[in-house]
TORNUDREN-838845 format. One record per residue (C-alpha): residue in three letters; chain; x negated, y negated, z; residue number from 1. Coordinates in nm, 2 decimals. Each point is the difference from the previous one (the first is absolute). Last residue first. Example, Ala and Ser with C-alpha at 12.3 -4.5 7.8 and 13.67 -1.06 7.14 Angstrom:
REM TORNUDREN-838845
<pt resn="Ser" chain="A" px="-1.37" py="0.11" pz="0.71" resi="2"/>
<pt resn="Ala" chain="A" px="0.14" py="0.34" pz="0.07" resi="1"/>
***
This chain:
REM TORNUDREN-838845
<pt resn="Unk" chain="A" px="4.73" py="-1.24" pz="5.91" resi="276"/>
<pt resn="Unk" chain="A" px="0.06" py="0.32" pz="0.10" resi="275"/>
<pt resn="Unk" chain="A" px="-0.32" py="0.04" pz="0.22" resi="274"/>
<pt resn="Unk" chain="A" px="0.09" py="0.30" pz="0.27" resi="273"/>
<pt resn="Unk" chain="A" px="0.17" py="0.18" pz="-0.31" resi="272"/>
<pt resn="Unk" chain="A" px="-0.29" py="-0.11" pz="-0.23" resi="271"/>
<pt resn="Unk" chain="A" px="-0.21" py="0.16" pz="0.27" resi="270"/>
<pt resn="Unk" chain="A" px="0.17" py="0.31" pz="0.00" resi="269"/>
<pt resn="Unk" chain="A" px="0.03" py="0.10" pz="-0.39" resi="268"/>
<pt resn="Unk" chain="A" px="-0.36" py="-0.09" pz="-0.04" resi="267"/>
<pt resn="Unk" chain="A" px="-0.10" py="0.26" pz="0.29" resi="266"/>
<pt resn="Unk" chain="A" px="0.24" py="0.24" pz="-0.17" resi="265"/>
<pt resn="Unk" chain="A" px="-0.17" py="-0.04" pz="-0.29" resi="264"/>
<pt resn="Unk" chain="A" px="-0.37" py="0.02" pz="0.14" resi="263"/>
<pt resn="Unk" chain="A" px="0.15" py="0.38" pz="0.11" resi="262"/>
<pt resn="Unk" chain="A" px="0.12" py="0.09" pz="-0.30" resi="261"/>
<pt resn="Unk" chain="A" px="-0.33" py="-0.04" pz="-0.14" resi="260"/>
<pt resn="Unk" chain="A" px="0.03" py="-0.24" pz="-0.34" resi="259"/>
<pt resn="Unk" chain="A" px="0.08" py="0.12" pz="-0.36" resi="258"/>
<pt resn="Unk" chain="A" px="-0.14" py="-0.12" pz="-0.33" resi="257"/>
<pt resn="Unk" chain="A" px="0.23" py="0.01" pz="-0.25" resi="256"/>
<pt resn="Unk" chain="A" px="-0.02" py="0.21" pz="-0.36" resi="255"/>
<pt resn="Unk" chain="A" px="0.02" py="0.34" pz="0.17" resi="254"/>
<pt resn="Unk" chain="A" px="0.35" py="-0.10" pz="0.15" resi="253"/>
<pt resn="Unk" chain="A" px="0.12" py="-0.09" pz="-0.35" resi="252"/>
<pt resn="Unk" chain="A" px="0.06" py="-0.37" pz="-0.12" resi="251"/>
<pt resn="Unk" chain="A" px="0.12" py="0.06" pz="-0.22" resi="250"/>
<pt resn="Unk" chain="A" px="0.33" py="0.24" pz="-0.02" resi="249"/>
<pt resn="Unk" chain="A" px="0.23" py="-0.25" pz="0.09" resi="248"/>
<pt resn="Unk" chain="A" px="0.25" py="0.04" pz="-0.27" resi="247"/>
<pt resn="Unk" chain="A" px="-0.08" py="-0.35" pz="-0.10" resi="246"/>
<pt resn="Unk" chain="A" px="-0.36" py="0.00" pz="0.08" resi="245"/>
<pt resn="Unk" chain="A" px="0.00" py="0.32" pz="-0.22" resi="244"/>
<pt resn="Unk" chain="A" px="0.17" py="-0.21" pz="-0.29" resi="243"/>
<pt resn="Unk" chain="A" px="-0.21" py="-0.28" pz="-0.03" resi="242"/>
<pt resn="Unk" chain="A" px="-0.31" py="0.23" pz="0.01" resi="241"/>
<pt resn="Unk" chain="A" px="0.15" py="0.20" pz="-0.27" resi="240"/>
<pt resn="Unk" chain="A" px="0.03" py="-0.29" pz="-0.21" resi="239"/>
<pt resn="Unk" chain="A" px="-0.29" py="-0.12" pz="0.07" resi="238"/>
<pt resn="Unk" chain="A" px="-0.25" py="0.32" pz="-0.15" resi="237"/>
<pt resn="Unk" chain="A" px="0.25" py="0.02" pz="-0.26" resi="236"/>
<pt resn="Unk" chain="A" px="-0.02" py="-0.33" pz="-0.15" resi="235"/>
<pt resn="Unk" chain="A" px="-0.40" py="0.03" pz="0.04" resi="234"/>
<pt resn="Unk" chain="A" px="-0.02" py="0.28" pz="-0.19" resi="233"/>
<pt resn="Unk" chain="A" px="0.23" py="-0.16" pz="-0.27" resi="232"/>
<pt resn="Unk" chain="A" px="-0.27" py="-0.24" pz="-0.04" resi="231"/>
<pt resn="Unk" chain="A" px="-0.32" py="0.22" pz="0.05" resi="230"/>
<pt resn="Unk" chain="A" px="0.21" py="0.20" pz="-0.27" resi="229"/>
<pt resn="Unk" chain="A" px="0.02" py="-0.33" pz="-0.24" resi="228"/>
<pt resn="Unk" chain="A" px="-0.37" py="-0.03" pz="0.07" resi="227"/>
<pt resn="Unk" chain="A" px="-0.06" py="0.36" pz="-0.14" resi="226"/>
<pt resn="Unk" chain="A" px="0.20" py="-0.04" pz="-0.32" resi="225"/>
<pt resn="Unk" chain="A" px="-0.14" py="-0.37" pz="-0.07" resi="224"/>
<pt resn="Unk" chain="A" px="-0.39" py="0.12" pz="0.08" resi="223"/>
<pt resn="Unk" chain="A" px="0.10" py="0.29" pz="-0.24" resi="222"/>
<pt resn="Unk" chain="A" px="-0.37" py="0.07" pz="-0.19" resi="221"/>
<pt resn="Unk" chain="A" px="-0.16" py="0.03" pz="-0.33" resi="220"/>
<pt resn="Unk" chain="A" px="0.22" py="-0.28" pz="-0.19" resi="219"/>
<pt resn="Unk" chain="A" px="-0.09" py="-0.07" pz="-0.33" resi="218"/>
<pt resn="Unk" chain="A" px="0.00" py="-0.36" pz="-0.15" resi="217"/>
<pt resn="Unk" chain="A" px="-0.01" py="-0.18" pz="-0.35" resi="216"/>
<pt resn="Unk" chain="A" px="0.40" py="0.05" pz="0.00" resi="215"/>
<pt resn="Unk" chain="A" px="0.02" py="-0.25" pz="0.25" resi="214"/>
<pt resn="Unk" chain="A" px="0.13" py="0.13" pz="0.36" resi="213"/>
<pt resn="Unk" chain="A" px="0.32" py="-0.06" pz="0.17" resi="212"/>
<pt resn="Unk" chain="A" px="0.00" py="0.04" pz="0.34" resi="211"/>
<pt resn="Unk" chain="A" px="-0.32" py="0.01" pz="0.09" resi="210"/>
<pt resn="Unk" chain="A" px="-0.19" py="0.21" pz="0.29" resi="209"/>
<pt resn="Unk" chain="A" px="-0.08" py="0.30" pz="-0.21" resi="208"/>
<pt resn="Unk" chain="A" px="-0.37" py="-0.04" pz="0.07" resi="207"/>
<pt resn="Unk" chain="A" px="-0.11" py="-0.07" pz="-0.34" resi="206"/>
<pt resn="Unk" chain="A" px="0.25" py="-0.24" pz="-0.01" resi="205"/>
<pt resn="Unk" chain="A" px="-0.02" py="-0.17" pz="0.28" resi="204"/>
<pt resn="Unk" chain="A" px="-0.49" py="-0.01" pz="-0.02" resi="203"/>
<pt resn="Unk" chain="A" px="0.09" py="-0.21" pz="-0.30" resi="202"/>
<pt resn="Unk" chain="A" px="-0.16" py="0.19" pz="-0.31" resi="201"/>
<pt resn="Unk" chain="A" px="-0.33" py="-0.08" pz="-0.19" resi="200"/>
<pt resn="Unk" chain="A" px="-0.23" py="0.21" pz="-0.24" resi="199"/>
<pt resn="Unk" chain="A" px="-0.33" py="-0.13" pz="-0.05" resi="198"/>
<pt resn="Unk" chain="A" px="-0.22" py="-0.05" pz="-0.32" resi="197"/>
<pt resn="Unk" chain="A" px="0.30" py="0.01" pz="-0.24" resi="196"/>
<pt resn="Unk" chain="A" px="0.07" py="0.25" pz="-0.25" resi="195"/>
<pt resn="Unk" chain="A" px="0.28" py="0.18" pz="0.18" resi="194"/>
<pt resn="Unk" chain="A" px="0.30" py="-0.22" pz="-0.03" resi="193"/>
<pt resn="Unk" chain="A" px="0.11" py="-0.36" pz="0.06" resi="192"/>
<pt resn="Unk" chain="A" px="0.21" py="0.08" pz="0.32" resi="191"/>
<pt resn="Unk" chain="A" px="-0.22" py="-0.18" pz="0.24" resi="190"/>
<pt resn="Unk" chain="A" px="-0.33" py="0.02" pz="-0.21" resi="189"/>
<pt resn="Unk" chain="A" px="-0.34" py="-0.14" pz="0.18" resi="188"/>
<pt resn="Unk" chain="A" px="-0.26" py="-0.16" pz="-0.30" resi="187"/>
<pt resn="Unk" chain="A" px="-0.31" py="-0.05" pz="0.06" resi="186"/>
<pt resn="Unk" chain="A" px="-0.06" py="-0.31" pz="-0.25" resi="185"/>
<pt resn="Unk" chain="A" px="-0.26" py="0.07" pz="-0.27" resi="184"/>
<pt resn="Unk" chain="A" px="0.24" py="0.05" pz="-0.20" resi="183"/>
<pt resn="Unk" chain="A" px="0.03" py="0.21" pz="-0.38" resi="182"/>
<pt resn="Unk" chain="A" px="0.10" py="0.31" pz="0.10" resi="181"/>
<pt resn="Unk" chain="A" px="0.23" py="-0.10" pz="0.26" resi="180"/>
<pt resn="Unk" chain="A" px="0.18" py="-0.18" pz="-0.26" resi="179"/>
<pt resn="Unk" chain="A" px="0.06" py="0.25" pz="-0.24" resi="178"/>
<pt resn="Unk" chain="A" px="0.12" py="0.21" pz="0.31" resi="177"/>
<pt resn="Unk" chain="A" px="0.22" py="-0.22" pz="0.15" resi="176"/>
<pt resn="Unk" chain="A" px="0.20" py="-0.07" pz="-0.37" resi="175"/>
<pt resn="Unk" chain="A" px="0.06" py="0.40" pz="0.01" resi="174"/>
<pt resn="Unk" chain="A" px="0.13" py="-0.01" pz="0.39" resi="173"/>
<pt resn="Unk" chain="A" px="0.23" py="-0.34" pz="-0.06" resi="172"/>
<pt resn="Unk" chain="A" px="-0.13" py="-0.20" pz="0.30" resi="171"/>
<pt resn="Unk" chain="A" px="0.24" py="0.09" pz="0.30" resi="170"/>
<pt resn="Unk" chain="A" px="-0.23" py="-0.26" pz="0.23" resi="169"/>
<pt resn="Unk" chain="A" px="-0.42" py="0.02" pz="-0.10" resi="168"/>
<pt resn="Unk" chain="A" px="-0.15" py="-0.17" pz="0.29" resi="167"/>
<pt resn="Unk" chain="A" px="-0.29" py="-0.14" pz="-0.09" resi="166"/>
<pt resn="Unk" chain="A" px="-0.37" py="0.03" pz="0.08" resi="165"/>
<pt resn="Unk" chain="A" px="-0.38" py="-0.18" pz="0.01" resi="164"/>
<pt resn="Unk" chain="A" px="0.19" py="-0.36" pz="-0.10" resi="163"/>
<pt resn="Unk" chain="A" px="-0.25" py="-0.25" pz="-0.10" resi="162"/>
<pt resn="Unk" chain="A" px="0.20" py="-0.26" pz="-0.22" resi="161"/>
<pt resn="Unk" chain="A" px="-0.12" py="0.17" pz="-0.29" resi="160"/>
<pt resn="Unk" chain="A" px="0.14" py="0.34" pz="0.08" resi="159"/>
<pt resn="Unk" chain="A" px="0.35" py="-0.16" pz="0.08" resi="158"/>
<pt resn="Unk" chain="A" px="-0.01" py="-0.18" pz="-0.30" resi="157"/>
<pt resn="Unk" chain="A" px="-0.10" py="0.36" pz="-0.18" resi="156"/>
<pt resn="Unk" chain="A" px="0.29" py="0.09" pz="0.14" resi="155"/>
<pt resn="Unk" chain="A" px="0.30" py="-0.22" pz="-0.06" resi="154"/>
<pt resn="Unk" chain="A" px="-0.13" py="0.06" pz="-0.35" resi="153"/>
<pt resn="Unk" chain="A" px="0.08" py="0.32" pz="-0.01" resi="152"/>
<pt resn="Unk" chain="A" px="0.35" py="-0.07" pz="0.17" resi="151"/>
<pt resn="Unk" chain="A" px="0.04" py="-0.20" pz="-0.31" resi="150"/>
<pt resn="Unk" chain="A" px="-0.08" py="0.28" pz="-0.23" resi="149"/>
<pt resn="Unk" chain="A" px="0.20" py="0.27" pz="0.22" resi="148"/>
<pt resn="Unk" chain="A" px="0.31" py="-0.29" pz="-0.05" resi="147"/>
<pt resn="Unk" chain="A" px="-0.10" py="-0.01" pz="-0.40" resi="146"/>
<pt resn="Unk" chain="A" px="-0.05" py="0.41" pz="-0.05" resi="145"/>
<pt resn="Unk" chain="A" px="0.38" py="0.05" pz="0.23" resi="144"/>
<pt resn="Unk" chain="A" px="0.01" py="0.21" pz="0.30" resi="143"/>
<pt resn="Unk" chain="A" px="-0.26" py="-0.18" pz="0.18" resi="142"/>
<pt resn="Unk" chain="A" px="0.22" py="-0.12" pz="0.36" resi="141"/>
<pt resn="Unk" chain="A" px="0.20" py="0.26" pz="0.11" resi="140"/>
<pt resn="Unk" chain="A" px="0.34" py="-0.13" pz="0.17" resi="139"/>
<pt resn="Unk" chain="A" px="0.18" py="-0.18" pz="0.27" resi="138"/>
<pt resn="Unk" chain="A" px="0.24" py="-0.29" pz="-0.16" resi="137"/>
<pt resn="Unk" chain="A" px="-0.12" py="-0.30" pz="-0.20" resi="136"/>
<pt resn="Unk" chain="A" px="-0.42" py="0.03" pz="-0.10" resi="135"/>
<pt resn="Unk" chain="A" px="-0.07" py="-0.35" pz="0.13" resi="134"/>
<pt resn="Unk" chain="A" px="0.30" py="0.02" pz="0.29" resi="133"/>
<pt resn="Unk" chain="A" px="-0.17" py="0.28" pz="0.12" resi="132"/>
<pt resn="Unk" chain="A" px="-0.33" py="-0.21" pz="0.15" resi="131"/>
<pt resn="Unk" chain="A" px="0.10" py="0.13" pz="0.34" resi="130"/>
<pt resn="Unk" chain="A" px="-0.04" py="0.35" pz="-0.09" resi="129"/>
<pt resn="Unk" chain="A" px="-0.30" py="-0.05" pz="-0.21" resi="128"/>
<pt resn="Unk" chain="A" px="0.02" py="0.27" pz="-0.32" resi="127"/>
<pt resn="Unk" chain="A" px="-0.31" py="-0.03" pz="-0.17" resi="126"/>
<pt resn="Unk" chain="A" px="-0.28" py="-0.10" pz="0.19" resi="125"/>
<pt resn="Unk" chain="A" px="-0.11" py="-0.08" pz="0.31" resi="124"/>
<pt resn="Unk" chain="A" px="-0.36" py="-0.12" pz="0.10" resi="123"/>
<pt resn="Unk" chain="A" px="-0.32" py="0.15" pz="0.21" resi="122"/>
<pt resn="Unk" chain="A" px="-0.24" py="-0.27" pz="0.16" resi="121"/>
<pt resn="Unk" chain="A" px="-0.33" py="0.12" pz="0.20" resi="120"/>
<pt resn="Unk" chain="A" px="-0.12" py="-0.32" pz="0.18" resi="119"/>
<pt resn="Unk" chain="A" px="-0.28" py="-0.10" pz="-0.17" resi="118"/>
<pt resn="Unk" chain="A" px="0.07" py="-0.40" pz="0.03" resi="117"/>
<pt resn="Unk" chain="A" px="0.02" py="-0.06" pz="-0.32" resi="116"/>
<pt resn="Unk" chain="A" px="0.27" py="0.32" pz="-0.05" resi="115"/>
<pt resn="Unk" chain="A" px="0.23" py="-0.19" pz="0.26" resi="114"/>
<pt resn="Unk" chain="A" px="0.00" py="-0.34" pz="-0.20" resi="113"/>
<pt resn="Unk" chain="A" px="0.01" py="0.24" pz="-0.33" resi="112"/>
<pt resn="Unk" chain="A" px="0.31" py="0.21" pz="0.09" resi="111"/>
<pt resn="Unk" chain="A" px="0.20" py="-0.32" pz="0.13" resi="110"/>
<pt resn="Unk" chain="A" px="-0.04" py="-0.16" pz="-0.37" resi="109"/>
<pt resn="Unk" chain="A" px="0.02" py="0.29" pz="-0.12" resi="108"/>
<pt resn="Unk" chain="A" px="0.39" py="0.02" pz="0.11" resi="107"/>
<pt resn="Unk" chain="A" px="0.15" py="0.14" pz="0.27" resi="106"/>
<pt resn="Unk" chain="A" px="0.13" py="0.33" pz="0.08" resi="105"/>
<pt resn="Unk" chain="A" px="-0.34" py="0.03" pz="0.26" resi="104"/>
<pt resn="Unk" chain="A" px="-0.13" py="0.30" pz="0.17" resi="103"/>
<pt resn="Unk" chain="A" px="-0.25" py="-0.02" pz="0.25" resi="102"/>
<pt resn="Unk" chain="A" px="-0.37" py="0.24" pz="0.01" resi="101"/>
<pt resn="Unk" chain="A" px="-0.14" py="0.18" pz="0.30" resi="100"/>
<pt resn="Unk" chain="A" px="0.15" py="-0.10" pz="0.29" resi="99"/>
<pt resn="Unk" chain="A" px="-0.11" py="0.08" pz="0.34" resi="98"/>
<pt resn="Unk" chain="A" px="0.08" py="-0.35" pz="0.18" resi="97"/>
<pt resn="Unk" chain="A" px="-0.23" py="-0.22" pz="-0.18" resi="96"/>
<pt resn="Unk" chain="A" px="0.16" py="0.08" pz="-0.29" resi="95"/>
<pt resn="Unk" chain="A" px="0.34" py="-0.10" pz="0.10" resi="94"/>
<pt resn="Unk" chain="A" px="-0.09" py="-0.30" pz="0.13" resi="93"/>
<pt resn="Unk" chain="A" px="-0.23" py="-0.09" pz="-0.30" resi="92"/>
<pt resn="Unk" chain="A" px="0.32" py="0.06" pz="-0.19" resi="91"/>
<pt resn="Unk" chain="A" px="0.23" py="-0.21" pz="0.24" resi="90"/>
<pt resn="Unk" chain="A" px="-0.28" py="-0.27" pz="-0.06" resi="89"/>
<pt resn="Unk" chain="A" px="-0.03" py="-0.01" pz="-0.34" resi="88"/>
<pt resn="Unk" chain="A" px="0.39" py="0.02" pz="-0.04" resi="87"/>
<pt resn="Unk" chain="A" px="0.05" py="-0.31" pz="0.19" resi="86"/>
<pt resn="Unk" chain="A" px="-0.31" py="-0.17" pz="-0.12" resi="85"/>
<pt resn="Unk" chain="A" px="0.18" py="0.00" pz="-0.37" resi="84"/>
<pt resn="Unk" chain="A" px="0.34" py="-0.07" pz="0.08" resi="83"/>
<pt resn="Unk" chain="A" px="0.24" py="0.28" pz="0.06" resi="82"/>
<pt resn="Unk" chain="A" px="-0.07" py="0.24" pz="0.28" resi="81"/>
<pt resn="Unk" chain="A" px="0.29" py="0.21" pz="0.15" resi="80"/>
<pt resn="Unk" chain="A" px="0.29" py="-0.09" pz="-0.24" resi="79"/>
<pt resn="Unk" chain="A" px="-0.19" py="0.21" pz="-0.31" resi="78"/>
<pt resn="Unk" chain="A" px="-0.11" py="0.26" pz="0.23" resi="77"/>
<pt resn="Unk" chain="A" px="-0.34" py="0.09" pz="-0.01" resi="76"/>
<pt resn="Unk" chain="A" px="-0.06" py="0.38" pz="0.03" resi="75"/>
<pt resn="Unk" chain="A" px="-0.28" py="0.11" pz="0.13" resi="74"/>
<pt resn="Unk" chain="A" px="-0.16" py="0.34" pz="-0.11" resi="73"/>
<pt resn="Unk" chain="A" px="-0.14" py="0.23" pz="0.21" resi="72"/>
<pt resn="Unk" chain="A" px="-0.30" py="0.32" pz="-0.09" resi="71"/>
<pt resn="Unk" chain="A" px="0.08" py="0.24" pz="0.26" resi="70"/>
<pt resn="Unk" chain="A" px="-0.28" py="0.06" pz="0.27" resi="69"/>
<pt resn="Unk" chain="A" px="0.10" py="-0.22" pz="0.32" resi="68"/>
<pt resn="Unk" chain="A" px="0.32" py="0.13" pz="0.02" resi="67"/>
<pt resn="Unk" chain="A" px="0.29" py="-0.07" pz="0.27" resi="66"/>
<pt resn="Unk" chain="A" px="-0.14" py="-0.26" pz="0.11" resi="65"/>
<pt resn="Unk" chain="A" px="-0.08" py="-0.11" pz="-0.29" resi="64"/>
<pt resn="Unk" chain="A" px="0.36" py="-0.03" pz="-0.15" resi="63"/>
<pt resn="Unk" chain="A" px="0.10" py="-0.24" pz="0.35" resi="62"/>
<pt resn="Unk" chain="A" px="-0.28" py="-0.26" pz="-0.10" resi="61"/>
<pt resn="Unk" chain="A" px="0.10" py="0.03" pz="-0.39" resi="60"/>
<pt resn="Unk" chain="A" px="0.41" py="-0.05" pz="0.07" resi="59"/>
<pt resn="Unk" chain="A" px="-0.06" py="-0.38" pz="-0.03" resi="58"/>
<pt resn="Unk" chain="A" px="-0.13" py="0.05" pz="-0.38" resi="57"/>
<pt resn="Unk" chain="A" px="0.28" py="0.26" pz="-0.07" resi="56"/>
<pt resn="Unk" chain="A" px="-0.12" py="0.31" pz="-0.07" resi="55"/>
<pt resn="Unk" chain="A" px="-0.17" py="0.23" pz="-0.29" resi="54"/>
<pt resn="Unk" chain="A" px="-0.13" py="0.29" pz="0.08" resi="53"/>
<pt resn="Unk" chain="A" px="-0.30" py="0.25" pz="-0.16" resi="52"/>
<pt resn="Unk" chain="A" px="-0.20" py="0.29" pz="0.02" resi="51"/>
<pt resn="Unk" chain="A" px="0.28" py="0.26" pz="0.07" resi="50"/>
<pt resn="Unk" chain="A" px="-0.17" py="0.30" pz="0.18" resi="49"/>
<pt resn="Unk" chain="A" px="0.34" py="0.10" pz="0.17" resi="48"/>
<pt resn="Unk" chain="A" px="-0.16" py="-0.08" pz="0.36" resi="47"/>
<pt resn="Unk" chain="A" px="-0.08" py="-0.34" pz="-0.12" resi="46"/>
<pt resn="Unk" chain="A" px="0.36" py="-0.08" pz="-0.13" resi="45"/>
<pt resn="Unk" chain="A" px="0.11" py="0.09" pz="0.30" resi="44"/>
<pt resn="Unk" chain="A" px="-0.22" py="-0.16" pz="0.22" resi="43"/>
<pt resn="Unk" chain="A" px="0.11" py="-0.34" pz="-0.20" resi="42"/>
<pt resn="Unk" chain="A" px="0.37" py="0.09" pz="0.00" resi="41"/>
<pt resn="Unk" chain="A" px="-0.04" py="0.04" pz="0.42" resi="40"/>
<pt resn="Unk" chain="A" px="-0.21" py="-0.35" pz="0.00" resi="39"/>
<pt resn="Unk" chain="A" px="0.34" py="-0.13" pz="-0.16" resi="38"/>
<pt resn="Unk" chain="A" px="0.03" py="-0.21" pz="-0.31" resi="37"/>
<pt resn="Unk" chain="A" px="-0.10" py="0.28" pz="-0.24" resi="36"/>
<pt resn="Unk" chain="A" px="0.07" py="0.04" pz="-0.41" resi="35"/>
<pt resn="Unk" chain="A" px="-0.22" py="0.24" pz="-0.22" resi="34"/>
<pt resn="Unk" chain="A" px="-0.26" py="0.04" pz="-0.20" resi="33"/>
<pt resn="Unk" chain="A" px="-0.19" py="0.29" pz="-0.18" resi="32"/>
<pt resn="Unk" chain="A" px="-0.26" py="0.04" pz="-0.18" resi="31"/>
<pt resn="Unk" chain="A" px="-0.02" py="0.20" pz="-0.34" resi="30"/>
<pt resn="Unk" chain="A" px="-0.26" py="0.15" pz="-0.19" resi="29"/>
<pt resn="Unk" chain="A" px="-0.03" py="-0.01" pz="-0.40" resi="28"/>
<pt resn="Unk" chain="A" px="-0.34" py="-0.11" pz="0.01" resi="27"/>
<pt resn="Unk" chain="A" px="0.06" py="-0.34" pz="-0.26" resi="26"/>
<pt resn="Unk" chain="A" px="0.01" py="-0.20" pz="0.33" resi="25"/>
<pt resn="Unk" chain="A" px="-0.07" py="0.19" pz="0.34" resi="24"/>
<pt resn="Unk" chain="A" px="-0.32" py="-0.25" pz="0.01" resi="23"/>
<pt resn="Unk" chain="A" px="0.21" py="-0.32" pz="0.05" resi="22"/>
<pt resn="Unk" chain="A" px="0.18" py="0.15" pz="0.30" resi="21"/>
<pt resn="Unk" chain="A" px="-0.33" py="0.08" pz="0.15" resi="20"/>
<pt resn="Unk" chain="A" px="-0.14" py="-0.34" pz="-0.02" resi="19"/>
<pt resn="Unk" chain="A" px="0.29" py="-0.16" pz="0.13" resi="18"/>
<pt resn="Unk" chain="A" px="-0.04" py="0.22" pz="0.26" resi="17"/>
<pt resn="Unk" chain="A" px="0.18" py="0.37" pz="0.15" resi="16"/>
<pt resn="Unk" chain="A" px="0.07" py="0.21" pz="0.26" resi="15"/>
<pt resn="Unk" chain="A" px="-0.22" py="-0.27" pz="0.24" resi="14"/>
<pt resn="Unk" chain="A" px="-0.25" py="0.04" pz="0.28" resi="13"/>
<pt resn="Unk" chain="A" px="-0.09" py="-0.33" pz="0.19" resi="12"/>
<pt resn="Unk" chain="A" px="-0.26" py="-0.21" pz="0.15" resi="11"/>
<pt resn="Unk" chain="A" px="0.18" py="-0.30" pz="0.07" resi="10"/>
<pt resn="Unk" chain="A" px="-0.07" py="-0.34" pz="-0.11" resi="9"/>
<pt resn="Unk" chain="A" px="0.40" py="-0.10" pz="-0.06" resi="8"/>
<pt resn="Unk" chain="A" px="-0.01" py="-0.01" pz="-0.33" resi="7"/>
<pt resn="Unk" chain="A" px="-0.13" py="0.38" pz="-0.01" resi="6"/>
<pt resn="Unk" chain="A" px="-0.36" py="0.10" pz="0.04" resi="5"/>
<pt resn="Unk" chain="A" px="0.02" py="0.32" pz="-0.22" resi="4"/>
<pt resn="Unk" chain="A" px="-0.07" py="0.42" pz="0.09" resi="3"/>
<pt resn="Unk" chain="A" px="0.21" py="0.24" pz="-0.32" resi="2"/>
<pt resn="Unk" chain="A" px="0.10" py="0.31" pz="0.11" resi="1"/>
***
C-alpha cells in the first residue's frame, strides 16, 4: 500500500494516489468508489477492499475516522462555497483534514484556480443532476454524435484547465469509451459503463438501502428489507410491553428487588408511630 505525506503533514498509507489512478489507465483494471458520510461507511468500505470514497467536504473529518487508508474525495457543494476564497478555503479545509482530491460541478474557471494551487481537482460530466434543466428531464447524456461531440469538448477544457479526473454521470457506455480512450483525464463512471478507469455506485444502492434505484445500479444487499424488520421488531417488542403492564404481568416478582421481611415490618412500624 501506497506510504504519502497527506495535506495535512501526516505520514500516511493510502488504497490509492493520484499517481496510482493515472497509472490504471489503458491497463484495463478497475478501482472502485463509493459514497460514505459516516466513519461506520468509511470502515466499511475499507474492510470491502474499496479504494475509494467520495463525501461531503464537511463530512471529511468524520469519514477519517472511520478510515484512514481509503483514497477521499470532497465534495464542494455549489451553496457551501461560492466566491473564489470561499471555495479555496473549504477545499484547503477539506484537504487538510484527510482528503485527498475535491470534486467541483463548476466551471474551468474554478478547476484551474484549484489546479494552480496543486490541489488534486476531479470534475463532473455528462449528466449533472442539478444542472438538469440543460439536458430537460433525467437522462443519458452522449446518445447523439453532436451531444458526444460537445461533451468531447467539455473534456478536453476540463483537461486544460488542470483537472486530474471527472466524474463520468450515465454517459452513453459506447460514447464513454471513445472518449476514455482518448483522455488524459481519470475518468470514474457512475452508470457510464465498463470502460472507465473506476467504477462508481452510492454506497444506498449498492447496499439495498434505496427506494428506488437508477437503472445504472445493482443492489447486493437488503439494508431496506432488514431495517423495515428492526422497524416492525421494535413495534412488537412495545406492544407487548404495553399490553403485559396492562394485564399486569410486568413487573414479575423475579424482576423487583425484594427487601427482608423483617426491615419491612420495621418500615411498616415506624411510619405508623410517624404518620405524618
Amino acid at each position: 500500500m501506497p506510504r504519502i505525506f497527506d495535506f495535512g503533514g501526516r505520514d500516511v498509507e493510502r488504497s490509492q494516489t493520484v499517481a496510482g489512478l493515472r497509472a490504471l489507465k489503458g491497463t484495463g483494471e478497475h478501482a472502485t468508489q463509493v459514497t460514505a458520510e459516516t466513519a461506520d461507511e468509511a470502515a466499511a468500505a475499507e474492510a470491502a477492499g474499496i479504494e475509494m470514497v467520495v463525501c461531503r467536504a464537511a463530512n471529511v473529518p468524520r469519514v477519517r475516522e472511520g478510515s484512514r487508508r481509503v483514497f477521499v474525495t470532497a465534495a464542494l457543494g455549489f451553496a457551501d462555497a461560492v466566491t473564489g476564497d470561499e471555495i479555496l478555503r473549504t477545499a484547503f479545509t477539506a484537504i487538510t483534514a484527510g482528503a485527498d482530491a475535491v470534486i467541483t460541478g463548476r466551471g474551468t474557471d474554478t478547476v484551474r484556480m484549484l489546479a494552480h494551487e496543486q490541489i488534486p481537482v476531479m470534475g463532473h460530466l455528462g449528466f449533472v443532476p442539478r444542472k438538469s434543466t440543460w439536458v430537460g428531464s433525467v437522462r443519458a447524456v452522449g446518445k447523439t454524435a453532436a451531444e458526444a461531440l460537445d461533451l468531447w469538448d467539455r473534456f478536453r477544457r476540463l483537461e486544460d484547465a488542470g483537472a486530474f479526473a471527472v466524474e463520468c454521470e450515465i454517459i452513453a457506455a459506447p460514447m464513454m469509451a471513445e472518449i476514455n480512450r482518448r483522455t488524459s483525464l481519470v475518468t470514474v463512471s457512475l452508470g457510464s459503463g465498463a470502460s472507465a478507469d473506476v467504477i462508481f455506485l452510492f454506497t444506498s444502492d449498492i447496499c439495498g438501502d434505496a427506494g428506488r434505484r437508477p437503472r445504472h445500479a445493482r443492489a447486493w444487499g437488503d439494508l431496506a428489507g432488514k431495517l423495515q424488520a428492526v422497524r416492525d421488531e421494535r413495534v412488537r417488542a412495545l406492544t407487548l410491553f404495553r399490553l403485559d403492564v396492562r394485564l399486569g404481568s410486568y413487573p414479575a416478582a423475579a424482576e423487583c428487588t425484594d427487601a427482608p421481611g423483617a426491615e419491612l415490618e420495621d418500615f411498616r412500624s415506624k411510619l405508623a408511630r410517624n404518620p405524618d
